[in-house]
C-alpha positions in Angstrom: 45.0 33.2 -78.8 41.9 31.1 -78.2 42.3 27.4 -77.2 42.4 25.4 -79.9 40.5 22.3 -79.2 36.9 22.2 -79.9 33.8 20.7 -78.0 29.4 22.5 -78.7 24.3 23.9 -77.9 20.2 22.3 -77.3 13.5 19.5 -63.7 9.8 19.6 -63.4 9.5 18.8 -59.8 9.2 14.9 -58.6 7.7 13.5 -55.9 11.4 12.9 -54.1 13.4 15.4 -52.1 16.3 13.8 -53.9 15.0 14.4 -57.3 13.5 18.0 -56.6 16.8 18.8 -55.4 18.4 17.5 -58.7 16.0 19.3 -60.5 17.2 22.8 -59.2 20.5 21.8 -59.8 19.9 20.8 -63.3 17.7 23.4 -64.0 20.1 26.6 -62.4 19.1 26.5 -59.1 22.2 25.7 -58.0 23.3 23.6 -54.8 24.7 25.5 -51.6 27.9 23.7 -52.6 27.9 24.4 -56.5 27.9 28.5 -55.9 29.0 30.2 -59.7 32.4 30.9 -59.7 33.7 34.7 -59.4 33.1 35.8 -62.5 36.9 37.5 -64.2 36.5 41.1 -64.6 36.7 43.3 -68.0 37.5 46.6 -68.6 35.6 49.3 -71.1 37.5 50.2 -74.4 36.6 53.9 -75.3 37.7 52.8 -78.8 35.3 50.0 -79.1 32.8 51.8 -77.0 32.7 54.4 -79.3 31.5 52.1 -82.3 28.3 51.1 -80.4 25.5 52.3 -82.3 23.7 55.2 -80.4 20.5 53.4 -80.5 22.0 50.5 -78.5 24.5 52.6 -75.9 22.4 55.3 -75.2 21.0 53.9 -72.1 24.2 52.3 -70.9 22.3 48.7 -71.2 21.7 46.0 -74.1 19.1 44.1 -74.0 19.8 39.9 -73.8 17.3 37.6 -74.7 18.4 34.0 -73.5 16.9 30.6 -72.4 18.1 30.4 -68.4 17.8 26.3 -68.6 21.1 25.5 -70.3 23.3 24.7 -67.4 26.5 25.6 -67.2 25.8 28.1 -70.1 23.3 29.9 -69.0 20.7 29.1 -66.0 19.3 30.5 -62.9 21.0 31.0 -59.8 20.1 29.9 -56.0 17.8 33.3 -55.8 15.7 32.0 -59.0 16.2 35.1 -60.7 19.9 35.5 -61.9 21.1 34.5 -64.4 24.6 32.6 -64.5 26.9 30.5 -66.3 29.9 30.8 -68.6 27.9 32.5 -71.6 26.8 34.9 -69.3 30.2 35.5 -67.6 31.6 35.7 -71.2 29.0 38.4 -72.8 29.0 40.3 -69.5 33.1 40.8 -70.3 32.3 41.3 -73.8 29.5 44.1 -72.6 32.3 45.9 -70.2 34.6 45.7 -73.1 31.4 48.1 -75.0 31.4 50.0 -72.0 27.4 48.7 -71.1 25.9 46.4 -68.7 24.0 43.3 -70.0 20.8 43.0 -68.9 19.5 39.4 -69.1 15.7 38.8 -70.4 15.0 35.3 -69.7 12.8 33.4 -72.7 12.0 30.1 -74.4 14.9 29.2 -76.1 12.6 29.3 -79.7 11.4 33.0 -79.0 15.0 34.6 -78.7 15.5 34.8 -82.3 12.0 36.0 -83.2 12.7 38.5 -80.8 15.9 40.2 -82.1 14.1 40.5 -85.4 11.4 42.2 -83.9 13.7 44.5 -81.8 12.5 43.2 -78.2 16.2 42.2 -77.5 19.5 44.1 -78.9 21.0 40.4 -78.8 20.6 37.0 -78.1 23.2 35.2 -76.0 22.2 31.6 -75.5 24.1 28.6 -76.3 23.1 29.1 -80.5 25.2 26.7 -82.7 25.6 28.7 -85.6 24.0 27.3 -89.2 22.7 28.4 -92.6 19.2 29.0 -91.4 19.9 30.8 -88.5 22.2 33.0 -90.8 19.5 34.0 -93.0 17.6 35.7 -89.9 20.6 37.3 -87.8 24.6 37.9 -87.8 26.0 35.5 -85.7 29.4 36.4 -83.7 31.5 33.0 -83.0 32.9 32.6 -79.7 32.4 28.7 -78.3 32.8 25.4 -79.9 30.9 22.0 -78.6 29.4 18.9 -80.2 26.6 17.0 -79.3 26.3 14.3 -77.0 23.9 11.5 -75.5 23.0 10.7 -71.8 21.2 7.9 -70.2 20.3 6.6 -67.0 23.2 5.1 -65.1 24.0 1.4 -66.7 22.0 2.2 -69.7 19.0 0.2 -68.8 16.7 0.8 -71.9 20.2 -0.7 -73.8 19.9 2.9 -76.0 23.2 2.6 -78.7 22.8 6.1 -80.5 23.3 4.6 -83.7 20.4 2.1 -83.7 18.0 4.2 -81.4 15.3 2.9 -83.3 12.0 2.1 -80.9 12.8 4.1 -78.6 12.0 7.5 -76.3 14.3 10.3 -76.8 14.3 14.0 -74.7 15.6 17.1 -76.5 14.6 20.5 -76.3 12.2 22.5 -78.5 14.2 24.4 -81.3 17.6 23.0 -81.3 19.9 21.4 -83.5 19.4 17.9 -81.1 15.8 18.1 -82.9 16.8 17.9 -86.1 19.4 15.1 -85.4 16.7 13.3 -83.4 14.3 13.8 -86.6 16.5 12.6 -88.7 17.7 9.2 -87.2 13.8 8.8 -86.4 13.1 9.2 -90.5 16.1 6.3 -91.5 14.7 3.8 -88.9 11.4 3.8 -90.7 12.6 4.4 -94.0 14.3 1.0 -92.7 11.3 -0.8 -92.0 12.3 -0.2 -87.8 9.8 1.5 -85.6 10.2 5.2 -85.3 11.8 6.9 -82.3 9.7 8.9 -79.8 10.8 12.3 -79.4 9.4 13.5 -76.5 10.4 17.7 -76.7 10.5 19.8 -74.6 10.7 23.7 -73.6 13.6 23.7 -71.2 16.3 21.3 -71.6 16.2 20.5 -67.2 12.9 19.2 -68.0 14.3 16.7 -70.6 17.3 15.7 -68.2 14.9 15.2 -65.9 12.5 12.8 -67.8 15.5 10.6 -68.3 16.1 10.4 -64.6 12.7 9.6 -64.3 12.5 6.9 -66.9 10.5 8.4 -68.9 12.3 8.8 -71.6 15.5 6.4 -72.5 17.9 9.2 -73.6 18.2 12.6 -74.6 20.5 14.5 -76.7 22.2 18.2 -75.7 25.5 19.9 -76.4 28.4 18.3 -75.0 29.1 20.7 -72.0 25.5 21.0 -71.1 25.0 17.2 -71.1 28.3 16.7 -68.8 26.9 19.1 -66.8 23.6 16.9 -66.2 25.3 13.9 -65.6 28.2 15.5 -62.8 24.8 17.4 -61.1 22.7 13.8 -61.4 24.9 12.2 -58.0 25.1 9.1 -60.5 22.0 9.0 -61.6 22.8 9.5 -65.4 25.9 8.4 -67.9 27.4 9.5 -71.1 26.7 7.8 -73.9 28.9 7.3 -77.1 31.1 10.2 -78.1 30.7 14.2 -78.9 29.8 14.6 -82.5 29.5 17.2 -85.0 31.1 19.9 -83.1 30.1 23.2 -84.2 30.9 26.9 -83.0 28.2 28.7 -80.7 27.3 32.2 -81.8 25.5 35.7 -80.7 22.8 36.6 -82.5 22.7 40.1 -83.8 19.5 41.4 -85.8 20.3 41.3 -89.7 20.4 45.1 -90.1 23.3 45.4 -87.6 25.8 43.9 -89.6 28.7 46.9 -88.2 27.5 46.2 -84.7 28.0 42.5 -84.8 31.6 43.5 -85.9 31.9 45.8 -83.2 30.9 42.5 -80.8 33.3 40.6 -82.5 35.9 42.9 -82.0 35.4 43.2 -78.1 35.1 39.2 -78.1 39.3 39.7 -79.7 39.9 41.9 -77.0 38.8 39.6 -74.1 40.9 37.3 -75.4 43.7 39.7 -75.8 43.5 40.6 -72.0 42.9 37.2 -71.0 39.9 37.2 -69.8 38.2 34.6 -72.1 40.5 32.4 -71.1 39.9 32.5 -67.4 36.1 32.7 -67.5 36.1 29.0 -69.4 39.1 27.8 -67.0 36.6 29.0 -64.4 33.5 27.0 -65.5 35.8 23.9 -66.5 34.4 24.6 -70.0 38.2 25.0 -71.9 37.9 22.3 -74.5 35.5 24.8 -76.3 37.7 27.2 -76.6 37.9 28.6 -80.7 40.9 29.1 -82.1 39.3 32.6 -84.2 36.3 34.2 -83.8 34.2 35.1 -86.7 31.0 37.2 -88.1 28.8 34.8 -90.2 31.7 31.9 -90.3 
């Protein structure tokens, strides 16, 4: 079975070593001491394999579109050109399962989507919190749960309180459901006769984490595991603020006309569970509390 609690998806360089070497950390480049754990392995199922449309396995390879700046989901490693985390060690189990090999196609995070409709990627695995609208464009395969969650600077200096953020600069990144939050709190404080929030956006969330270190902006908003992330990677440099809210399932995004093969993926998600190996991949990445008790097409 999957674990049943539930958390959720959403550094341009400085002028410090200290910073520039947070940045890579935040961004995926990880630290000599923060190497990606060894990823469990997964085995095909001839059965499953089988079901995989012949347009999709007839190369051995699907195409992934994802957004490599959603640490510890998905991000780069120390080379700068693979990509790691525990949606990619999850999908690459869910792959073997299908009897192909991922291969990872790293794009803006608003792109990915786009993309699967047009047939540039077979799927998109990154960090997608499923909803209605992104229902109406693509099947989505549940397989995560996580909630958003605020960060600051260390001792919350700018005094943010997430429910009175009125008049101040908030970081999110382009396209996610942190944007609509953020655009909505923004739209009561005026509508209360309070100055309007900032909302700085931007195309990769490290570069949002890392205008919060830099004071540029007050506070941002991300998933819960990717803002933990930011903060354990800032060496104290940034805090948690309030609690995780609104926690919602992640999904993969299948393209609308492959409604059988997004129950193919869902099956092979069942299996990984059933051998264990979802399990050990989240243990891995310290990522358990998002865990799903069922997966799901279109939940």
């Amino acid at each position: 079975m999957f674990i049943e609690n539930h958390r959720r998806r959403a550094l341009v360089g400085a002028a410090g070593a200290a910073l520039l070497a947070l940045s890579l950390a935040a961004c995926g480049d990880k630290a000599a001491d923060d190497d990606a754990p060894d990823a469990p392995k997964a085995t095909a199922d001839a059965a499953l394999a089988a079901k995989v449309p012949d347009a999709i396995k007839a190369d051995g390879v699907i195409k992934v579109g994802t957004d490599a700046t959603y640490a510890p989901a998905e991000f780069l490693d120390t080379d700068g050109k693979t990509v790691v985390g525990f949606d990619i060690d999850l999908f690459n189990a869910v792959a073997a399962k299908l009897g192909l090999e991922a291969q990872y196609e790293s794009a803006p995070f608003d792109a990915i989507l786009p993309g699967i409709e047009s047939g540039k990627y077979e799927i998109g695995v990154s960090s997608f919190t499923i909803n209605e609208d992104r229902k109406k464009t693509v099947n989505m395969v549940s397989y995560f749960s996580a909630g958003t969650q605020w960060a600051t600077k260390a001792g919350n200096p700018s005094g943010i309180n997430p429910d009175d953020a009125c008049g101040k600069k908030v970081a999110v990144q382009v396209g996610t459901v942190q944007l609509d939050d953020i655009t909505a709190r923004s739209k009561a404080c005026t509508d209360a006769g309070k100055p309007e929030i900032t909302i700085d956006q931007y195309q990769a969330q490290s570069d949002a984490t890392a205008a919060v270190i830099s004071g540029k902006d007050d506070a941002m908003l991300a998933d819960s595991p990717v803002g933990a992330y930011a903060v354990k990677q800032s060496n104290n440099q940034l805090e948690l603020l309030g609690d995780i809210y609104e926690s919602a399932p992640y999904g993969y995004a299948v393209a609308k006309d492959q409604a059988e093969f997004a129950a193919v993926v869902q099956e092979a998600l069942a299996a990984i569970v059933a051998d264990g190996t979802y399990e050990k991949v989240l243990a891995e990445w310290g990522v358990e509390a998002g865990g799903i008790a069922e997966s799901a097409v279109n939940p």
